[in-house]
C-alpha positions in Angstrom: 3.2 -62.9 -52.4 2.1 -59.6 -53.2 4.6 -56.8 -53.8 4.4 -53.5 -53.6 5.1 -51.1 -56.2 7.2 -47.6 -55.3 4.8 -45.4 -55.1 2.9 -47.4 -52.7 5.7 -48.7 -50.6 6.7 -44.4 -50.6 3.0 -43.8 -49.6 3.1 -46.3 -46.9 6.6 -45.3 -45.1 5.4 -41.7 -45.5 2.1 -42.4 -43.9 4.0 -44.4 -40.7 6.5 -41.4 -40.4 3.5 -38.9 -40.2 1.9 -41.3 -37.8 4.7 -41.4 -35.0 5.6 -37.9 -35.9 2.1 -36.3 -34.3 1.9 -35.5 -31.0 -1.6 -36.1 -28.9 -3.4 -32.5 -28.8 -2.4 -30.6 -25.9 -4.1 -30.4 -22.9 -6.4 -27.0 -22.9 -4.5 -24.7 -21.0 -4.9 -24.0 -17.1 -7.0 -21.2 -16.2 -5.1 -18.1 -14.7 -5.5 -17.7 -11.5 -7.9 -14.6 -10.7 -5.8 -11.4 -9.4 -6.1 -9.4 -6.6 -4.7 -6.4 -5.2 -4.0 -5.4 -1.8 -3.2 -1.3 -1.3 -1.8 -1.3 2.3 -0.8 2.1 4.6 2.7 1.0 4.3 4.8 -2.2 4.9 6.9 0.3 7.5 4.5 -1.2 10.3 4.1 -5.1 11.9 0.4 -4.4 11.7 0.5 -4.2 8.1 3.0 -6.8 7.6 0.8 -9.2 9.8 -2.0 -8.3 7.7 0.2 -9.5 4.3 0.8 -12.6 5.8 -2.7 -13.7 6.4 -4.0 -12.2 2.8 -1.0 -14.4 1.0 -1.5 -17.3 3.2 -5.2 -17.6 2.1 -4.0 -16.3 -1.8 -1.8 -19.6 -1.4 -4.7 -22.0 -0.1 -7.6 -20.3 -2.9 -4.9 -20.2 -5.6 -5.2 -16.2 -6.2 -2.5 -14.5 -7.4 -2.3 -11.6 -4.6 -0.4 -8.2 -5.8 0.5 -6.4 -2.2 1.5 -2.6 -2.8 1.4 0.2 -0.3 3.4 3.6 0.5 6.3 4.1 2.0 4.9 6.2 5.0 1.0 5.9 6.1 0.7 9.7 5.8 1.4 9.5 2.0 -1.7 9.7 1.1 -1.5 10.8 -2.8 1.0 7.9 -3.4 -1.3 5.1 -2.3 -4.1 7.0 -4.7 -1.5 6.5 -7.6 -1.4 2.9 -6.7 -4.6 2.2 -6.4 -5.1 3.8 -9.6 -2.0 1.9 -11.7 -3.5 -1.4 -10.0 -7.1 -0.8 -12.0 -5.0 0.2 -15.1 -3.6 -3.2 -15.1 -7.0 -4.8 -14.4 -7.1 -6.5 -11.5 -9.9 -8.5 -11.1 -10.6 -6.9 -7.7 -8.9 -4.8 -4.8 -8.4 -4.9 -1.1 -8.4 -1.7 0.1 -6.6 0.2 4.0 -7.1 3.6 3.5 -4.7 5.9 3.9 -7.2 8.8 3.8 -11.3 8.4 4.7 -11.9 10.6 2.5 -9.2 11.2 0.2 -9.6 7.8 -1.2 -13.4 8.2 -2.5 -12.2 9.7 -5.8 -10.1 6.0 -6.5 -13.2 3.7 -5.4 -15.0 6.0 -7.7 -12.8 4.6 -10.7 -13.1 1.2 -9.7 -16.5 1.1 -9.6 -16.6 2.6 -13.1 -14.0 -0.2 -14.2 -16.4 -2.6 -12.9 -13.6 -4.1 -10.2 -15.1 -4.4 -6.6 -14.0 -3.3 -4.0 -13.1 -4.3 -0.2 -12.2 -2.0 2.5 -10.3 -3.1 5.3 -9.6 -1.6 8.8 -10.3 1.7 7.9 -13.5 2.7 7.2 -14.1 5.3 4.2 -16.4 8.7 5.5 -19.8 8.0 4.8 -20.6 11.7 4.1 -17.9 11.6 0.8 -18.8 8.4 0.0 -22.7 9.0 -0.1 -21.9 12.8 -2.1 -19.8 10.5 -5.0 -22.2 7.5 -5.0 -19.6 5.1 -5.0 -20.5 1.9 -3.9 -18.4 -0.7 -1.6 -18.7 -4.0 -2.0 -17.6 -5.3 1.7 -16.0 -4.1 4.9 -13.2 -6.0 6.8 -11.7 -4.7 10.5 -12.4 -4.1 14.1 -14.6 -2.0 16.2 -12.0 1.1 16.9 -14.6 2.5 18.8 -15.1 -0.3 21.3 -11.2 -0.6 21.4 -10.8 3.0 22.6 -13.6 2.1 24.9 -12.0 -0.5 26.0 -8.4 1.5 26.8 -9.9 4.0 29.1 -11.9 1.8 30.8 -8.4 -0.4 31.6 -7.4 2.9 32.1 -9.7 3.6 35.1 -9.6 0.5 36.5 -5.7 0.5 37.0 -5.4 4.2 38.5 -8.7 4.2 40.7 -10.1 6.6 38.4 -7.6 9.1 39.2 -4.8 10.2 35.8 -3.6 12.9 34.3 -3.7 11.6 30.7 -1.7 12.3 27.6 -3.6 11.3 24.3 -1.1 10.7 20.9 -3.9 11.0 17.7 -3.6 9.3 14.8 -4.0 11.5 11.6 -7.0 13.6 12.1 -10.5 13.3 10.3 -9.4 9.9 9.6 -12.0 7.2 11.0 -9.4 4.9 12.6 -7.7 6.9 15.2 -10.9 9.4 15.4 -12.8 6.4 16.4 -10.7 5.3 18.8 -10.2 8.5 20.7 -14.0 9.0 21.2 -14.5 5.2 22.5 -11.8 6.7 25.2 -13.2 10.0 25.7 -16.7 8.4 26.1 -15.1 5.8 28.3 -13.4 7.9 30.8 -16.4 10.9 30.8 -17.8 9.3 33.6 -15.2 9.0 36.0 -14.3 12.7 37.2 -10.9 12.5 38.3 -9.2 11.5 35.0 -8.8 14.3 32.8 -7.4 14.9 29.7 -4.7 17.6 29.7 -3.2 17.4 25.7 -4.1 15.5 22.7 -1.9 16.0 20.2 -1.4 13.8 16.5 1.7 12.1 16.3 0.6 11.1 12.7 1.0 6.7 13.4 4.8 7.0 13.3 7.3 5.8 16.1 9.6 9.0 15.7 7.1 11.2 15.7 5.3 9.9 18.8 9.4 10.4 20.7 9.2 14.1 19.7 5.6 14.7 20.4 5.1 13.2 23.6 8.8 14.7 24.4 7.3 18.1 23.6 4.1 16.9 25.6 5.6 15.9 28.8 7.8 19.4 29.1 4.8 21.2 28.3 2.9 19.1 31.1 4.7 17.2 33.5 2.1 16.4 35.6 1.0 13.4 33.0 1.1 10.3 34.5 -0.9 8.2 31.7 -1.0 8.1 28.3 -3.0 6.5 25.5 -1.5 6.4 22.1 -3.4 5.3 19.2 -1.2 3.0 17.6 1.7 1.3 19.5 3.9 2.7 16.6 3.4 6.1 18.6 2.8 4.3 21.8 6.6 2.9 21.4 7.7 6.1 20.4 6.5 7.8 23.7 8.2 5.0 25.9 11.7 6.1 24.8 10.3 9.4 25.7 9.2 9.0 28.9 12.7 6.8 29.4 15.0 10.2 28.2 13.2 12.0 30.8 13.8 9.6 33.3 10.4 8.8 33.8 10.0 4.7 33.1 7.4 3.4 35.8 6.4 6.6 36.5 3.5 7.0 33.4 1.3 4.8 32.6 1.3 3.9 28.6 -1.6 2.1 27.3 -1.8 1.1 22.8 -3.3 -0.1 19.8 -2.1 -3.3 18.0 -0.3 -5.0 20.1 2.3 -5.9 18.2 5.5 -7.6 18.9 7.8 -4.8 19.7 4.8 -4.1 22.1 4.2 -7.1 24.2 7.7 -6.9 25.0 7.5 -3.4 26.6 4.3 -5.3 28.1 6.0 -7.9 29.4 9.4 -5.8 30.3 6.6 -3.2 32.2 7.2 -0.3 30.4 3.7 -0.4 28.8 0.6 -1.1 31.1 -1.4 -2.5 27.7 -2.6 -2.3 24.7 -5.5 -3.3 22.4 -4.9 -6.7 20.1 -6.5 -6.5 16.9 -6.4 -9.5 14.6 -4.6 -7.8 11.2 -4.0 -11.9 9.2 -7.5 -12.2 10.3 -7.9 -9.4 8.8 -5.7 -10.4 5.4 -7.9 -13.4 5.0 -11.0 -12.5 5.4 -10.4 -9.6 2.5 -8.7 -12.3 -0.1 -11.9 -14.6 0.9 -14.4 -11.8 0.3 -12.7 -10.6 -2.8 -12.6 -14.0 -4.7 -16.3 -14.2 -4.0 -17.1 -11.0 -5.4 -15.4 -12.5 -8.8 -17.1 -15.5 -8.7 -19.9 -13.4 -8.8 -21.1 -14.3 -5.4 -21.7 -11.4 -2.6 -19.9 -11.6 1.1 -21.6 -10.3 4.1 -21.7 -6.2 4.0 -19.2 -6.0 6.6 -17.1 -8.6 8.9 -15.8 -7.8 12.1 -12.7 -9.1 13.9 -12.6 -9.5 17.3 -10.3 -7.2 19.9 -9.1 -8.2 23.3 -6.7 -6.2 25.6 -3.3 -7.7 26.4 -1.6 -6.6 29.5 1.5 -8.3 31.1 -1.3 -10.6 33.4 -2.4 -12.2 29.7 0.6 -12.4 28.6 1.3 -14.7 31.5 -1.3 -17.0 30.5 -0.4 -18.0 27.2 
């Protein structure tokens, strides 16, 4: 039998040490998952939170790791430009955009565009006069109709007084396309039908406090209202406890925008005649959708609109 000498045997234990020592290579490494940003008004708002919800839950089914920031108050308009522009800093790979401001938001597309991130706009449409003077270019639109759903208000409106009101109107932030919108679909609705008439408009700037004082201020200014169309039901809500410190529940009619939760209960409880659903996770999804197409390179349809319906305490009933 053949022996082996030391240096051989030392070669061969070496060699079977080496051997079980090495691992198998590792597998390569898991792509990360593309990033997306979504700049909301605020998280103050169920709109807004609804509209999280739906963006995450499709971030969860796509695998997209969704960044959600936003302001504290939806009037804040400088502070959602500083996120917006801290979010292409860190390079996302695309963002999501509610504008706080039509207008004041241009200059921020503008620097995403130059950082090559696109862009999605959701609910809130961006003025088409800024956006055409700084060339900026949008890569897809996400929201409702405002228009039709103001249209839609006043003609509820009509149809539940005879065509007879005295109507208090709460304005969202002025020269901004989502409450400007909506108050023309309602002017242009209730034009034709002589005896409602407008008798103040006044901005109650989306928030729940402010629409208490406003319409507060409104109704001792004119007390004759008996209607009111608020365009949010953050301002809509705000005007109920109004109208219930004056003493006034059942005696004015208060039709919204959202029709969020808080809402439908004043719906159902008949403190609130109606108000306009809009679909805001509908919303959230479509935008995460649209943006992971754009970084795969593929292009979404220019603008997608979600559907409105009004809910009043008859529909309610139904479901």
């Amino acid at each position: 039998m053949k022996t082996l000498r030391p240096t051989s045997y030392l070669a061969a234990l070496l060699g079977l040490v080496l051997t079980g020592c090495t691992k198998p290579a590792p597998d390569p490494k898991t792509p990360a998952q593309p990033r997306v940003a979504l700049v909301l008004k605020t998280l103050n708002n169920p709109f807004f939170i609804d509209m999280q919800k739906g963006a995450q839950e499709a971030a969860t089914r796509l695998g997209v790791d969704l960044v959600v920031q936003a302001a504290e108050r939806e009037v804040d308009v400088d502070k959602q430009m500083q996120i917006i522009e801290n979010l292409i800093q860190t390079r996302v790979e695309a963002l999501c955009i509610t504008p706080s401001g039509s207008k004041e938001v241009v200059p921020a597309i503008a620097k995403a565009n130059a950082a090559g991130i696109p862009v999605v706009i959701v609910d809130t449409r961006v003025d088409v006069g800024a956006a055409a003077e700084a060339g900026i270019r949008l890569d897809g639109f996400v929201g409702s109709d405002n228009y039709e759903g103001g249209k839609l208000a006043g003609e509820y409106l009509i149809q539940v007084t005879g065509g007879r009101a005295r109507v208090g109107l709460l304005e969202g932030i002025p020269g901004h396309e989502t409450g400007d919108s909506r108050l023309k679909g309602f002017h242009d609705a209730v034009k034709g039908a002589p005896g409602v008439k407008v008798v103040a408009s006044q901005t109650a700037n989306w928030e729940r406090d402010q629409g208490f004082t406003v319409f507060q201020n409104m109704l001792q200014a004119h007390p004759e209202i008996d209607a009111l169309f608020a365009c949010s039901d953050m301002m809509a809500l705000g005007a109920v406890e109004a109208i219930a410190a004056a003493g006034k529940t059942g005696q004015i009619r208060v039709i919204g925008f959202d029709a969020v939760g808080d809402a439908r209960q004043a719906i159902a409880a008949g403190t609130m005649l109606g108000s306009v659903a809009q679909f805001p996770s509908e919303m959230g999804r479509l935008a995460v959708e649209d943006a992971l197409k754009l970084i795969r390179g593929e292009k979404p349809e220019a603008e997608q609109k979600v559907r409105i319906e009004l809910v009043t305490k008859a529909t309610l009933s139904e479901k």
